[in-house]
Structure formats: C-alpha cells, structure tokens
C-alpha positions in Angstrom: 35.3 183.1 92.9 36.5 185.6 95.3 39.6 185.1 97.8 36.6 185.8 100.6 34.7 183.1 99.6 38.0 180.0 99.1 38.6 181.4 102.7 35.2 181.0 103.9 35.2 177.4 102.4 38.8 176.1 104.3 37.6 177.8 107.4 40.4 180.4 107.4 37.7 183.0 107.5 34.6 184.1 109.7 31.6 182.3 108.6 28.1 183.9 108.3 26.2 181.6 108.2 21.8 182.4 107.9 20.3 179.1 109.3 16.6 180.4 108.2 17.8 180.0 105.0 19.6 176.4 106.0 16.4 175.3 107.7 13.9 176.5 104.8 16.7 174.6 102.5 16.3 171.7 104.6 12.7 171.2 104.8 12.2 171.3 101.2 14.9 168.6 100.6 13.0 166.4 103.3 10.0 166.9 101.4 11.6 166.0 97.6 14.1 163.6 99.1 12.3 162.3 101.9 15.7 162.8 104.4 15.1 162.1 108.1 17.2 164.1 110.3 19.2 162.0 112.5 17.4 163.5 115.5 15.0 166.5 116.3 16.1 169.4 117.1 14.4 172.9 118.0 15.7 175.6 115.7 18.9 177.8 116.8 20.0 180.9 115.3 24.2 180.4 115.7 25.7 183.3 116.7 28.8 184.5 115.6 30.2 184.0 119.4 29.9 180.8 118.7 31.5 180.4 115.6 34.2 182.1 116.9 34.4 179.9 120.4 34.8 177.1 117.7 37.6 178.9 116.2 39.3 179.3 119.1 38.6 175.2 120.3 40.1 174.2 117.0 43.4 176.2 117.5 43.6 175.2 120.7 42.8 171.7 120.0 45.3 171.6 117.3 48.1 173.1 119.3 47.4 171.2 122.1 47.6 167.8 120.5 50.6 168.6 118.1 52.4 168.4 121.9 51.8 165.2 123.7 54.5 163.6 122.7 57.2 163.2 125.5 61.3 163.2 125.1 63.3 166.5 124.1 64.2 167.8 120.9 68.2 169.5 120.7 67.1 171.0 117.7 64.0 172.0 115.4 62.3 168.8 115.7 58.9 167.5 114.2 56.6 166.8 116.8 53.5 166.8 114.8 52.3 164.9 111.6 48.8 164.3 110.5 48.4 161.1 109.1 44.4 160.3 110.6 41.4 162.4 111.8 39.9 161.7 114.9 36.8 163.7 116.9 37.3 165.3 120.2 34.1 166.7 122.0 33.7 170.2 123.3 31.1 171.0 126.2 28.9 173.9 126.3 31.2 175.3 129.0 34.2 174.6 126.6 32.9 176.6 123.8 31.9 179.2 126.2 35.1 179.2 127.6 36.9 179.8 124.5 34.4 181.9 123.0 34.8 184.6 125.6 38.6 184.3 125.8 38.7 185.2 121.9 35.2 187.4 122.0 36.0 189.6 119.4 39.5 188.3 118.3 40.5 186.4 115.2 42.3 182.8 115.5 45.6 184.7 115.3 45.0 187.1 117.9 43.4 184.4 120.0 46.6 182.6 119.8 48.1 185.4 120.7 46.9 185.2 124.5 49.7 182.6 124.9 52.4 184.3 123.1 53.3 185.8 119.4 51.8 184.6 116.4 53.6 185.6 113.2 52.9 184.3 109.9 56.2 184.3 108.0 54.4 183.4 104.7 50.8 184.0 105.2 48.0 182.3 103.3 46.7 183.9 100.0 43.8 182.5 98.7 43.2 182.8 94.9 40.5 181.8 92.1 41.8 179.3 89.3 40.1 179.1 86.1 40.1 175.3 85.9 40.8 171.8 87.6 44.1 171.7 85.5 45.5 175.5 86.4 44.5 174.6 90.0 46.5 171.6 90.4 49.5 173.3 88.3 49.8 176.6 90.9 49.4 173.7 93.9 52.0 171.4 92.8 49.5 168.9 93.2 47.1 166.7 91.3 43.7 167.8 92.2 41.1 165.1 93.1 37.1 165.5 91.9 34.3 163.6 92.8 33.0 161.3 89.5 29.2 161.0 91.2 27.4 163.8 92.7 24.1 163.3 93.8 21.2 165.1 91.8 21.0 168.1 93.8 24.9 169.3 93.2 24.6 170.8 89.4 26.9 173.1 87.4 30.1 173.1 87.2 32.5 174.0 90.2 34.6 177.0 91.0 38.2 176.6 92.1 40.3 178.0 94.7 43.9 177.5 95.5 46.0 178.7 98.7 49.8 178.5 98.6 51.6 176.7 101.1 51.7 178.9 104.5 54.0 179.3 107.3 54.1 180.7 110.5 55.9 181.0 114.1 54.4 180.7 117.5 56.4 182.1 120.2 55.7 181.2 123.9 55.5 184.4 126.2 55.2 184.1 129.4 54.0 188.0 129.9 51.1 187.6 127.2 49.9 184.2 129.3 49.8 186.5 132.1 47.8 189.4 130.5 45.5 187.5 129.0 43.9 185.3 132.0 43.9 188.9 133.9 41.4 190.1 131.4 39.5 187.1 132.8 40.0 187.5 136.1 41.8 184.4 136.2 45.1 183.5 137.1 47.2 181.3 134.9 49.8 178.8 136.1 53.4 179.7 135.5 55.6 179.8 132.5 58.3 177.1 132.9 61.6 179.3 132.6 62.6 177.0 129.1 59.3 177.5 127.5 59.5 181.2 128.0 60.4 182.0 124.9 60.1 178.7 122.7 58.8 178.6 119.3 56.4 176.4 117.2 56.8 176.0 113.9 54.0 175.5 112.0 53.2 174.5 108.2 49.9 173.9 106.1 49.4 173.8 102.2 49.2 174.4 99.6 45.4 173.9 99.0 42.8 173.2 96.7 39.1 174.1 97.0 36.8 173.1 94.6 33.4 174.7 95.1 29.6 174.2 94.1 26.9 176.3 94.1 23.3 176.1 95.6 20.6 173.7 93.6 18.9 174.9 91.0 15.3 174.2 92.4 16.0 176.0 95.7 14.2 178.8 96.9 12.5 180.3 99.7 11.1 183.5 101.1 14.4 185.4 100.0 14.5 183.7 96.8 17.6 181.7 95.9 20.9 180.7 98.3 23.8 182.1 96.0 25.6 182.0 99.4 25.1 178.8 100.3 27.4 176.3 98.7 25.9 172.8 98.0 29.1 170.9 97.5 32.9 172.0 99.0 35.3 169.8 98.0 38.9 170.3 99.9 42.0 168.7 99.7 45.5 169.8 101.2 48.9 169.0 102.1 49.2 167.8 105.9 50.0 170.9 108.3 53.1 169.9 110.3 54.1 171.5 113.3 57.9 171.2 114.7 59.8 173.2 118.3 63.1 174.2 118.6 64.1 172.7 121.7 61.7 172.3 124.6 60.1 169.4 125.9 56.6 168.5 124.5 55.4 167.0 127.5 55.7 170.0 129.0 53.8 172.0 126.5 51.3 169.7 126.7 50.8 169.7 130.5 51.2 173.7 130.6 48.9 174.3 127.6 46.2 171.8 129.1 46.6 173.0 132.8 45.0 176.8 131.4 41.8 177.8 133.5 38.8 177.2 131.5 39.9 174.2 129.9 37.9 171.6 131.2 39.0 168.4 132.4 37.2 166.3 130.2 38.4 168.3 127.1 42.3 168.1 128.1 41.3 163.8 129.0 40.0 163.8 125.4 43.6 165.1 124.4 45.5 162.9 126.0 43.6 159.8 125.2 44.2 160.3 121.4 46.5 157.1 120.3 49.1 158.7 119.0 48.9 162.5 118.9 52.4 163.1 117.1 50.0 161.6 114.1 46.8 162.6 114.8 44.5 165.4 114.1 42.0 166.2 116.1 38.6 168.1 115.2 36.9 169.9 117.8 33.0 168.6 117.6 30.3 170.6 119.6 28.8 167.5 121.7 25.5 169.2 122.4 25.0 170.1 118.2 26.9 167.7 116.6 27.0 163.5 116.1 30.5 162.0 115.1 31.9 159.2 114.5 34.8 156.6 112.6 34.5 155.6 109.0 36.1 153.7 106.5 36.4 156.2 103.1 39.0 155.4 100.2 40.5 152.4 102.4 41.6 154.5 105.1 39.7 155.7 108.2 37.9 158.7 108.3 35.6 161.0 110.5 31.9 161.3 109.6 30.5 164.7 111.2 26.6 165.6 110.9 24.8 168.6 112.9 21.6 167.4 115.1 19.2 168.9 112.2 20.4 166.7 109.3 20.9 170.1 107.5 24.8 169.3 107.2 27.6 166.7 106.9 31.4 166.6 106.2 33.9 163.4 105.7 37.2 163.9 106.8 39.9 161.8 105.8 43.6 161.6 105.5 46.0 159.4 102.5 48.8 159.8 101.1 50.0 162.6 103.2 47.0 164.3 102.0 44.3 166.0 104.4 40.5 165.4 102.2 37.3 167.0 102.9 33.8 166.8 101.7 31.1 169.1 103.4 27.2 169.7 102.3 24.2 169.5 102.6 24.0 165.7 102.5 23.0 162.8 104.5 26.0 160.4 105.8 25.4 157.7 102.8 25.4 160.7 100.7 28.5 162.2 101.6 30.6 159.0 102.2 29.6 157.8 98.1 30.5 161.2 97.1 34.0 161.1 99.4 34.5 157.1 97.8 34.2 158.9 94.3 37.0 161.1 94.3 39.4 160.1 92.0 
C-alpha cells in the first residue's frame, strides 16, 4: 500500500475519481445484484473543482462548528470535542463559492485565506504489514468487520497515520487579501481575534483497505483503483483557542461573503456544536440521514446514483467509517459487524 493511497482513503488527499468506470461498475452490480438506486440520476463527470469546493466546505464546516460555543477562555481551552456525527447540506452556490475561493489551493492553503496554517506535527501516512502491527504503531486496538458481503474478497491492506497537530493563526491581513482576489470585501477583524490561535488535533489512524471485486471489469479491464471496501477508524480530532471568545469566531467566520445563509443557519442549529461533527453533504448529489449503528447514532450518506455509501459513527471517543460501493442495508450490517 502506498502513503498516496492511505491518504486518498482518509480524505487527506486529492481524489481522482473516474465515474465511467464507477458507473460501468454500477450497472453490472444492478444487474448480478439487482440494486435499485435510490433515485435516477443523469450521469456527471465530477470535476476536480468540485472535489476541491468539497474540501474547502468541510474545513470550513469543521472550523466553523468547533466555534459556537459562547463564554471566554483565560487560557488554552477545549472548545471542540466530537462525540456524534451529524449532516449539514451545502447548495450549489455553497460549493461554488468555496470551490472558487480555494480553485487551485490545497485545504491548508485554503485555510490559509483566514490566516496561518502550520502543521507542528504533520500527518505521515504509512503501510502496516498486518491488523496486529497496525494497531501496535496506533496505540490502538484496530476494529474489522466479521461479515463482508460477497463482493468484498481478499484480504485487506493496512494504513496507519500518526497522531497530527497543527496551529491556526487568525490574521486579519490575509482575510483582507483573500476576499480582494474576489472582489469582495470581508467584514473586519475584531482587534482580539487578530492574532488568535486554534489548536487543532486528529489521530492517530487506522485504514484498513479492500480492493475491487474479482468479477469486475469493463471496457478498461479491471478497477485496481477503485477500492471496494475502506474501513476507517480514528481518535476524535479536538480543537482548543488560547483566549478569545468563541462566539465571536463563530459570528466572524460565518459573516464571510459567500457563505450563504442557509449554510451558516445549518451551523448554528447543530445541538451542541462543542460535541458535534459536522459533514458537509452536497444537497443536489447526495441523500443523508440519522442511524442507529453499534448502539450509538450514526450518519448514513448515499450519492443520487446508488453507486456509493458511507456510515459514520462515533464511540468510545472513537471517529468510525465505512465507505463502498454498497447499498444502505449493506453498509449499516457491515458497520454493526465491526468488532
């Protein structure tokens, strides 16, 4: 397994994704498996704008939510905690938003449009040879699905990332610069957020990989590519300031031309954000909604097509994923498996 490929698989890298391939892959398992996708859809080609407009949301999603608490913190506080999943739609004109703010940047640099993004101990993905070796380098005991439904063969490849670090500070300058390039103007930098920092903490993870079926292949033969099965599972990313008030954050951070109202209503109407992770869902592609998965609730997500699912859950101060090429009974009996 190469460090490309675990990064690909927990989203810390640029997908390429070939959806003739996904749709060719599709069709046949509607014909073997009879699978009705959950509602017709005309075939897009996604472009990698739009992957990286959905970059950009879920940073901005995250960020945004970590600071909705309100009250003051003297000192480095912990403002943000995940301990559930919950889905917050994007428009259209969200992702386009957000897509051309970051065209051509990475999540870093987009980040970087509000300030200084500095990893201080940056995420390095390596291959483990085994289950046992992955969890030992983690710290943690690795979880595996014990039923996998017939189309998920082989044995899986393993990935582990080491727990990452990294500060955010607040510059009122950069804000400046960057809604310039847009010919926007951005609202000002409170004088005690100039400067501010977020603290920010995810891992270590574990990736567990499978590759494509056996049986499948199409006009450029097999999809050695295309996972069938990605199995994640991860310490909860925590986020913490040194001193300014969240509300604030929140209201600046939300108050940015281009974010749309419904998108910053979404934010505040999550329960309670200082515990919540929210995961950006394209309305206009996607379906999404609650479920119950190990005893805890979850978030099912399935594309238009049927060609895709993923389970999201969170236990144990544990963040768990399952995403394939399944249907939602599928995917939830493979999540309910782990052990």
């Amino acid at each position: 397994m190469k460090d490309t490929e675990i990064e690909r698989a927990l989203g810390t890298a640029e997908p390429h994704v070939n959806t003739d391939e996904a749709l060719a892959r599709f069709r046949t398992r509607v014909q073997a498996e009879g699978i009705a996708p959950v509602a017709p859809a005309a075939h897009r080609r996604v472009s990698s704008r739009w992957l990286r407009g959905l970059a950009a949301a879920a940073g901005v999603v995250i960020v945004a939510s970590a600071l909705t608490l309100s009250g003051v913190a003297d000192s480095v506080l912990k403002i943000f905690e995940p301990k559930s999943v919950v889905a917050v739609p994007l428009t259209q004109s969200d992702l386009n938003y957000l897509g051309q703010a970051c065209s051509g940047l990475n999540l870093q640099e987009c980040m970087g449009a509000y300030g200084t993004f500095e990893w201080t101990t940056p995420p390095q993905p390596r291959e483990a040879q085994s289950r046992g070796q992955a969890s030992a380098e983690a710290g943690f005991a690795a979880q595996a699905p014990t039923s996998l439904p017939s189309s998920v063969t082989g044995t899986p490849r393993y990935g582990v990332v080491n727990r990452s670090t990294a500060t955010f500070t607040f510059s009122a300058d950069a804000t400046r610069q960057a809604a310039a390039r847009q010919n926007r103007t951005a609202p000002p930098l409170p004088a005690n957020m100039d400067g501010s920092k977020l603290f920010i903490t995810g891992g270590p993870a574990i990736v567990q990989i499978w590759g494509a079926p056996t049986g499948a292949t199409g006009a450029t033969g097999a999809y050695p590519d295309v996972p069938t099965l990605i199995v994640g599972q991860a310490k909860g990313p925590t986020v913490s300031s040194d001193g300014v008030t969240v509300d604030q954050l929140r209201s600046y951070l939300l108050s940015q031309p281009g974010i749309s109202p419904q998108l910053a209503a979404a934010i505040r109407a999550i329960g309670d954000p200082s515990s919540t992770l929210p995961v950006p869902v394209p309305a206009e592609l996607a379906i999404s909604h609650p479920v119950t998965v190990q005893d805890v609730q979850g978030l099912y997500i399935g594309d238009n097509t049927g060609i895709a699912s993923a389970v999201i859950w969170q236990k144990d101060g544990m963040m768990f994923e399952v995403i394939g090429s399944f249907n939602e009974s599928q995917a939830l009996a493979i999540a309910n498996s782990m052990r």
